[in-house]
C-alpha positions as CSV (number, residue, x, y, z in Angstrom):
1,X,-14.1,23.0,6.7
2,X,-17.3,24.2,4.2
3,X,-17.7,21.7,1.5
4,X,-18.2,23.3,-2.0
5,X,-20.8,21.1,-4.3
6,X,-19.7,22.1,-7.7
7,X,-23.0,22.0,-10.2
8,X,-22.8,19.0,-12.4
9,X,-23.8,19.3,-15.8
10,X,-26.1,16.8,-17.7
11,X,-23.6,15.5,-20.1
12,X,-21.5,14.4,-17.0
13,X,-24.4,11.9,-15.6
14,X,-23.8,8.6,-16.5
15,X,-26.7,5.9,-17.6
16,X,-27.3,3.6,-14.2
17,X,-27.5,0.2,-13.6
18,X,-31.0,-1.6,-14.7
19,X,-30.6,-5.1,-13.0
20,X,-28.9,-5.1,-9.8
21,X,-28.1,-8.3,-9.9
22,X,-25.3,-7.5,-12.6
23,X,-23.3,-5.3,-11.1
24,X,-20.2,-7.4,-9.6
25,X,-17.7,-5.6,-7.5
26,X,-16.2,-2.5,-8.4
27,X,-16.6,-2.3,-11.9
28,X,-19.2,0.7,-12.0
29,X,-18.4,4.7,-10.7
30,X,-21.4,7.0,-9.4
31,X,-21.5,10.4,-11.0
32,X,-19.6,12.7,-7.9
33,X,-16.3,12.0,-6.2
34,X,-14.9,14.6,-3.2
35,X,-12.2,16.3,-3.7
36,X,-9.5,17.9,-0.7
37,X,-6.2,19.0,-1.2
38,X,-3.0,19.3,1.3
39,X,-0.3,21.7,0.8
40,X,3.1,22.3,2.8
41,X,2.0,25.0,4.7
42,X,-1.5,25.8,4.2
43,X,-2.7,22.4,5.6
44,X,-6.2,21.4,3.8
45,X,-7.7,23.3,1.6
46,X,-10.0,23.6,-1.2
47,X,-12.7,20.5,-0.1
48,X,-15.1,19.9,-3.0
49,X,-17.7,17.5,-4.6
50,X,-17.6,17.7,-8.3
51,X,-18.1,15.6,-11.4
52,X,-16.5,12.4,-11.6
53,X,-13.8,13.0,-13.7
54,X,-10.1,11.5,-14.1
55,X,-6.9,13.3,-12.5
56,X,-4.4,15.0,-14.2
57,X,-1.1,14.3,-12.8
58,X,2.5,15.1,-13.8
59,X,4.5,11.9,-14.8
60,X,7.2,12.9,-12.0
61,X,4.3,12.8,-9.0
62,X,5.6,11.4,-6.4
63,X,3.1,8.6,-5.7
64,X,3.7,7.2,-9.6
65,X,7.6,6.7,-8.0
66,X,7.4,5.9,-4.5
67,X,4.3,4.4,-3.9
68,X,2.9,7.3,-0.9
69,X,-0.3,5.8,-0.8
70,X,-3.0,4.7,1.2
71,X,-6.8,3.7,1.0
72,X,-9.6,2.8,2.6
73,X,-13.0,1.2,2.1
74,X,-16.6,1.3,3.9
75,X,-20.5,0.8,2.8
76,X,-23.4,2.7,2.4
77,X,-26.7,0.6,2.9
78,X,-30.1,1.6,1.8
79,X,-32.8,0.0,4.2
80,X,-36.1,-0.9,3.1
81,X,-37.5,2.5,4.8
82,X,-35.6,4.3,2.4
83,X,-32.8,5.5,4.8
84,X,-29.0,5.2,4.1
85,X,-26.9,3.6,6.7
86,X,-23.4,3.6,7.3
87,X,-21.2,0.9,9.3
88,X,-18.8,2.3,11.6
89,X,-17.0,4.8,9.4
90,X,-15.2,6.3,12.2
91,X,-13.0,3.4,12.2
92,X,-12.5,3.8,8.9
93,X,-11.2,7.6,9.6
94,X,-9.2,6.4,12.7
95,X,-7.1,3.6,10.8
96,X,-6.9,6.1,7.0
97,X,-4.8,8.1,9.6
98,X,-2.8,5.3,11.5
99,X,-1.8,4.6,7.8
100,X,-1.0,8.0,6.9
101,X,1.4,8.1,9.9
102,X,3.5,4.7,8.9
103,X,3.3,6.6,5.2
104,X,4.7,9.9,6.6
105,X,1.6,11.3,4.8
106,X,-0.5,14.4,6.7
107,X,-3.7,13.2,8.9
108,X,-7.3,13.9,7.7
109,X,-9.0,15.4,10.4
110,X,-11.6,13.0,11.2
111,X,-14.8,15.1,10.7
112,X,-13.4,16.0,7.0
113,X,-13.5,12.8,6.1
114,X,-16.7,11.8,7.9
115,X,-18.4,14.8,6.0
116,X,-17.0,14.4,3.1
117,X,-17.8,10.6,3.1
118,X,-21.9,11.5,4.4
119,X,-22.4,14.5,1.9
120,X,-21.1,12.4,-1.2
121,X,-23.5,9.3,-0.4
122,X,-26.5,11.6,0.3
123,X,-26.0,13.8,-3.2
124,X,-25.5,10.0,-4.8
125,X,-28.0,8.2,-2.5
126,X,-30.3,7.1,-6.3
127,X,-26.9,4.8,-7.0
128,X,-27.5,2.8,-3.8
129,X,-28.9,-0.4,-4.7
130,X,-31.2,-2.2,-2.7
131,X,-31.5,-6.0,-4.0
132,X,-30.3,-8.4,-0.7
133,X,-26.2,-8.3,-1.0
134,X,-26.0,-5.5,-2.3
135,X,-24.5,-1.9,-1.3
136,X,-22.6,1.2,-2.5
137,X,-19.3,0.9,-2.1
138,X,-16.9,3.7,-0.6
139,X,-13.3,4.2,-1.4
140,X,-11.3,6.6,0.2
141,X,-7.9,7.5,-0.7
142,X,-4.7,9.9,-0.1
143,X,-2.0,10.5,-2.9
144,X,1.2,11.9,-3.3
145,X,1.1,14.6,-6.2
146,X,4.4,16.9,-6.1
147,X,6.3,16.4,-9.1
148,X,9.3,15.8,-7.9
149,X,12.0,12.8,-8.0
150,X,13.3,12.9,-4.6
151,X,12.8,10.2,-1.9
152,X,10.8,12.3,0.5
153,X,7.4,13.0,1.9
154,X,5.3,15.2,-0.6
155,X,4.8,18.6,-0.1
156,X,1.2,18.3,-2.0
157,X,-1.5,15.5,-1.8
158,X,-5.0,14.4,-3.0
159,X,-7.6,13.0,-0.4
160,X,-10.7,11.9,-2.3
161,X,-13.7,9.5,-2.4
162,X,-15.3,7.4,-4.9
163,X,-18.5,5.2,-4.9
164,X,-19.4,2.3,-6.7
165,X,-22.7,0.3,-6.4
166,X,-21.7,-2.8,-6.2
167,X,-22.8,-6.9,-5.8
168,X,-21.7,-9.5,-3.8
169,X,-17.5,-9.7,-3.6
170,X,-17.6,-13.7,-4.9
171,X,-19.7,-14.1,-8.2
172,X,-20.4,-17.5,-6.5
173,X,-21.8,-15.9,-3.4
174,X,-21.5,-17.3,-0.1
175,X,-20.4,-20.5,-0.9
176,X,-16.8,-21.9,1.2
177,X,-13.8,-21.0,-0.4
178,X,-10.4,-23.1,-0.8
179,X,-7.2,-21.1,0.1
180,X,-3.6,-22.2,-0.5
181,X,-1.3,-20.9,2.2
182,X,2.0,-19.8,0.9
183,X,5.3,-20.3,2.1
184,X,7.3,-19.1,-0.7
185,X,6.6,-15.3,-0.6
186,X,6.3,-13.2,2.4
187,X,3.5,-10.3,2.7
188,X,5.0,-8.3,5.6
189,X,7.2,-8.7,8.3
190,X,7.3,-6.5,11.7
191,X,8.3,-2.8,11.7
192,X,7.3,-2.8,7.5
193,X,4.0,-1.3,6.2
194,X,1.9,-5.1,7.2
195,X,-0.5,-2.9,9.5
196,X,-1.0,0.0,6.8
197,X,-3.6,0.3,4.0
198,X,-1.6,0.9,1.3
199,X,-1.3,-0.1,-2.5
200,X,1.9,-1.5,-2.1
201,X,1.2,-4.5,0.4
202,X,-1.3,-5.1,-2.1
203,X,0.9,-5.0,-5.3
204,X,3.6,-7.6,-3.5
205,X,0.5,-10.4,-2.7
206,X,-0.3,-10.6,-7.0
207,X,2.5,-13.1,-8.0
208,X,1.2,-15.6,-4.9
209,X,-2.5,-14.9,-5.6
210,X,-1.4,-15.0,-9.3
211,X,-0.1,-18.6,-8.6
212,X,-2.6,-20.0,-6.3
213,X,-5.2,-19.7,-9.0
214,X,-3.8,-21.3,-11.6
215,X,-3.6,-24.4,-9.0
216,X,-7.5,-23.6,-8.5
217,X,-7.3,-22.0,-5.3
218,X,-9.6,-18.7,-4.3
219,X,-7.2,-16.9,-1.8
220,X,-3.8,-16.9,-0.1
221,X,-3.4,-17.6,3.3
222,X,0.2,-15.8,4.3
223,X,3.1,-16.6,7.1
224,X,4.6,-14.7,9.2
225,X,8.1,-13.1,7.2
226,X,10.4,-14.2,9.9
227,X,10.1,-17.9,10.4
228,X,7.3,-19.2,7.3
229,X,5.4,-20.6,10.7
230,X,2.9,-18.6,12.1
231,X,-0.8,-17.8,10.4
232,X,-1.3,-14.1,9.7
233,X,-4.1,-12.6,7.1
234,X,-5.4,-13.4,3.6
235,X,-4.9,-11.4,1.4
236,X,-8.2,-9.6,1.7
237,X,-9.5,-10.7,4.5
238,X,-8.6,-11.6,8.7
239,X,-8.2,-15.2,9.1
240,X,-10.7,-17.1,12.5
241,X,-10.5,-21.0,13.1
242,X,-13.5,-22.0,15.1
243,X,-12.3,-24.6,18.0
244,X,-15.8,-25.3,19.2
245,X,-16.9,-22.6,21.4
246,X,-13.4,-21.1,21.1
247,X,-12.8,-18.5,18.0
248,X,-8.8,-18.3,17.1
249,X,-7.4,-15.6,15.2
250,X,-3.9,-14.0,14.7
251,X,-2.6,-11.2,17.1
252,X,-2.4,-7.4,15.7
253,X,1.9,-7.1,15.8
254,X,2.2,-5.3,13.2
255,X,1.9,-7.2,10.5
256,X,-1.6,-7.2,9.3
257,X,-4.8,-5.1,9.2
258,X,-6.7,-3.8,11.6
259,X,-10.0,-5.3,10.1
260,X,-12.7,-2.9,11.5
261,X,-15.0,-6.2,10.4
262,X,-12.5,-8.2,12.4
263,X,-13.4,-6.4,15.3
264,X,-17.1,-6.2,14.5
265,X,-17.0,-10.2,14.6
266,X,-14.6,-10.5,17.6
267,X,-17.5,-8.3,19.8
268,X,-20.3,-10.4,17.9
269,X,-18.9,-13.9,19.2
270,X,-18.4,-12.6,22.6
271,X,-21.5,-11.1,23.0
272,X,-22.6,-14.8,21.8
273,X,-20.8,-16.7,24.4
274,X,-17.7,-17.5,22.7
275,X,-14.0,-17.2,23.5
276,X,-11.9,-15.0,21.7
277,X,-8.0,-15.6,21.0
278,X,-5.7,-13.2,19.6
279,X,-2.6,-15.0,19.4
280,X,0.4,-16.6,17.7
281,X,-0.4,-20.6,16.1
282,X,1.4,-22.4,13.6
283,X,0.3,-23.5,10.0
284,X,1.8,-27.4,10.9
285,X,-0.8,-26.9,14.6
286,X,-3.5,-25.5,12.2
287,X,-3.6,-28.3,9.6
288,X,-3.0,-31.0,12.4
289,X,-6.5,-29.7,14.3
290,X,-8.3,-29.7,10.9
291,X,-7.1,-33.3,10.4
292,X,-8.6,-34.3,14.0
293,X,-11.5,-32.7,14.0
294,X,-10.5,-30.2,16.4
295,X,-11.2,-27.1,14.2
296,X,-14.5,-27.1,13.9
297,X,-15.1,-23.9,10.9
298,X,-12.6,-21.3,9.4
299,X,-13.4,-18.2,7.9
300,X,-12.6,-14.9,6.6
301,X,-13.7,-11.1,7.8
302,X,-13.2,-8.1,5.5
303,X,-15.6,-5.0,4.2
304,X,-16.0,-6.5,0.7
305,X,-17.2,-10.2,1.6
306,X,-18.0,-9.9,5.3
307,X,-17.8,-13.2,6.2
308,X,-16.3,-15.6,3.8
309,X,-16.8,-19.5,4.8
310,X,-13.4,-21.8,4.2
311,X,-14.0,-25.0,3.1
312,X,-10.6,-26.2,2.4
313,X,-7.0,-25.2,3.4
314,X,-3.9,-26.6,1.5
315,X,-0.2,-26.3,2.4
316,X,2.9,-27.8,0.9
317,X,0.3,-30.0,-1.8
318,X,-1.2,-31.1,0.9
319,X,-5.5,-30.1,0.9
320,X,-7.6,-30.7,4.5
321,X,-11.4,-30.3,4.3
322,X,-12.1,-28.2,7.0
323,X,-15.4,-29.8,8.8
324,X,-17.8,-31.0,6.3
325,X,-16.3,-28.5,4.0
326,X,-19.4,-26.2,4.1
327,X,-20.8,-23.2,6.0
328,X,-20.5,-23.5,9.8
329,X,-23.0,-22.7,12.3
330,X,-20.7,-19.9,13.7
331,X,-20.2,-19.0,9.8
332,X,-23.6,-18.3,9.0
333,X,-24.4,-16.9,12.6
334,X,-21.4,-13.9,12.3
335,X,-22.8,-13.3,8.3
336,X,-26.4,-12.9,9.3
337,X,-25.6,-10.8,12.2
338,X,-23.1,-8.6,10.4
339,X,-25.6,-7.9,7.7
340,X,-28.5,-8.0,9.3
341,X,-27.0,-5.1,11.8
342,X,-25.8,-3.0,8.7
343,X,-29.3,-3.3,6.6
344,X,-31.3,-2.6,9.6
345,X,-32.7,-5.9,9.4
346,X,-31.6,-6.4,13.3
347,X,-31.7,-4.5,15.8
348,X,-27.8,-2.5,16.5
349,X,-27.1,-3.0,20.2
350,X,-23.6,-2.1,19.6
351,X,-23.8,1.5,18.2
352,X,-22.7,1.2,15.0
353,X,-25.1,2.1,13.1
354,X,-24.6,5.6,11.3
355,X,-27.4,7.0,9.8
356,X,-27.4,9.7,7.4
C-alpha cells in the first residue's frame, strides 16, 4: 500500500529536547505519527504520515466501551555512524496480529506495518537521541472507532504509530529492583486475553502495582489465576531465576506475553552455554531456592528496560535477598549483549539487526 507523507507545516514542529539526559520514558511525542484506517469491506485504506495531532473520536466508539485494543512497542537506535537500527520489528508485526486475533480485530499485513514503522523513524530520524541508554521509542496501536453501543467487533478501526525519544525505563538506572509477588489479585488465567497486548490486561495490574508501592516495592510478580502457585510475568516484564548454569523461566500457556526480548535472551544464554527451562515452578519452591542459595540471580526482560536485575523478592511479608542482592554475572552479561547488539556496538550474529 503507497504511503502518503502529508506536508507538515512549521507551526506544527515542536521545540526538541536539549539535554538527553532529561528525557525519562515516554513523556515527549516526535512531530509525525502514521495513520491507516480499516473499514468493513474495503479492508485498509487511506495509509498516511501527517502532523502529530490528537483524534477525534465519537463518545459512543467502540474502544471507549469495550476496550478493542491492542498495542505494541519496539526501538529505533541511532549508532555512532549515524545509521538508525531497528531490533527485530517483525516480531513485533507477528505478535500486533496474534493479538488482533484474540481481540477479534482485522490483521495488519505485515509489510504495512513494517513500512509504516521504517518511513516514520526515517522522516523523524533528528528526534533519535544518541547519549548511552537512550533510544526512540515506537508505539504501535489498533483501535476500535465505530460509534456504536453494541457488544461486537467494529466495523471501523485506527492502526497508527507514535515516537517518543526516550531515557532509561528506571530513573535509577540499572540498579536491582525489589518486587512483591501478589497473591490477592489475579492478572490472567488460561483461555483470557494473558497472551494479548492489550490495554486492558494492563488496566487490571494498577490496583496491585498501586499497592505494592506504597509498601516500597518496584514491580509485581503475578500467580497463575487458577491455583495462586505458579510464577508467571511482571507486570512489564518476563520473569528468569538463574540456577547456576541453568536459566528458569515460566512456560508460554497462555497466560503471558510473548516477550520478543524474552526470546532474544533465551537464544543469548544458549548460545552462551546455558540451559534454558520453560516450565511450571512454584512461588513456595522459588523463595525456598533463594533462601539456600540455589538461585543464583533473577531478572526481568521487556522492550522498555531490557534487562532489569532483581535484588529482592517478597511474598506473604516475607522479603529474600536474592544472591548478594546486586547485578549478577548472567545479569550484566544478557544487558550488555542485548544492547550492545541493538547499538551496533557488537557484532549481530543472530540477524536481528534491521537497518534502515
Amino acid at each position: 500500500m503507497q504511503i502518503q507523507v502529508l506536508p507538515l507545516p512549521e507551526e506544527k514542529m515542536k521545540a526538541k529536547f536539549s539535554d538527553e539526559s532529561q528525557l525519562g520514558f515516554g513523556k515527549l511525542f516526535t512531530d509525525r505519527m502514521f495513520i491507516a484506517e480499516w473499514k468493513a469491506g474495503q479492508g485498509w485504506v487511506d495509509a498516511r504520515i501527517q502532523p502529530y495531532a490528537p483524534f477525534s473520536l465519537d463518545p459512543a466508539c467502540l474502544v471507549l466501551h469495550y476496550a478493542q485494543e491492542i498495542f505494541e512497542g519496539l526501538k529505533a537506535y541511532k549508532w555512532q555512524d549515524g545509521s538508525i537500527a531497528l531490533f527485530r520489528p517483525e516480531m513485533n508485526a507477528r505478535r500486533f496480529n496474534h493479538s488482533a486475533d484474540r481481540m477479534c480485530m482485522p490483521e495488519v499485513p505485515e509489510e504495512l506495518f513494517l513500512d509504516g514503522i521504517r518511513e516514520l523513524v526515517r522522516l523523524e530520524r533528528d528526534w533519535i537521541p544518541s547519549s548511552p541508554g537512550t533510544s526512540l521509542y515506537i508505539r504501535p496501536t489498533m483501535i476500535a472507532v465505530e460509534p456504536i453501543l453494541g457488544v461486537k467487533p467494529s466495523d471501523h478501526y485506527y492502526f497508527y504509530v507514535i515516537l517518543s525519544p526516550v531515557g532509561a525505563y528506571y530513573a535509577s538506572g540499572f540498579n536491582p529492583v525489589k518486587i512483591m509477588v501478589e497473591d490477592k489479585y489475579v492478572r490472567a488465567v488460561k483461555g483470557g486475553t494473558g497472551e494479548a497486548k492489550t490495554g486492558g490486561n494492563y488496566a487490571s495490574s494498577l490496583k496491585a502495582g498501586l499497592d505494592a508501592k506504597k509498601k516500597g516495592f518496584d514491580q509485581v510478580l503475578w500467580l497463575d489465576g487458577l491455583e495462586r502457585r505458579y510464577i508467571e510475568e511482571v507486570g512489564a516484564m518476563n520473569m528468569f531465576f538463574a540456577y547456576g548454569n541453568k536459566v528458569v523461566t515460566a512456560p508460554l500457556d497462555g497466560t503471558i506475553l510473548n516477550g520478543i526480548t524474552r526470546n532474544t535472551v533465551i537464544s543469548i544464554a544458549e548460545k552462551l552455554g546455558f540451559t534454558v527451562e520453560e516450565r511450571k515452578i512454584s512461588i513456595d519452591t522459588i523463595m525456598a531456592d533463594i533462601k539456600s542459595g540455589k538461585i543464583s540471580e533473577a531478572f526481568g526482560s521487556g522492550t522498555a528496560a531490557v534487562i532489569t536485575p532483581v535484588g529482592a523478592l517478597c511474598y506473604k511479608d516475607e522479603t529474600a535477598g536474592i544472591g548478594d542482592r546486586g547485578v549478577g554475572t548472567l545479569t550484566q552479561k544478557l544487558y550488555d549483549t542485548i544492547t550492545g547488539i541493538q547499538t551496533g556496538q557488537i557484532p549481530d550474529s543472530f540477524g536481528w539487526v534491521n537497518k534502515l
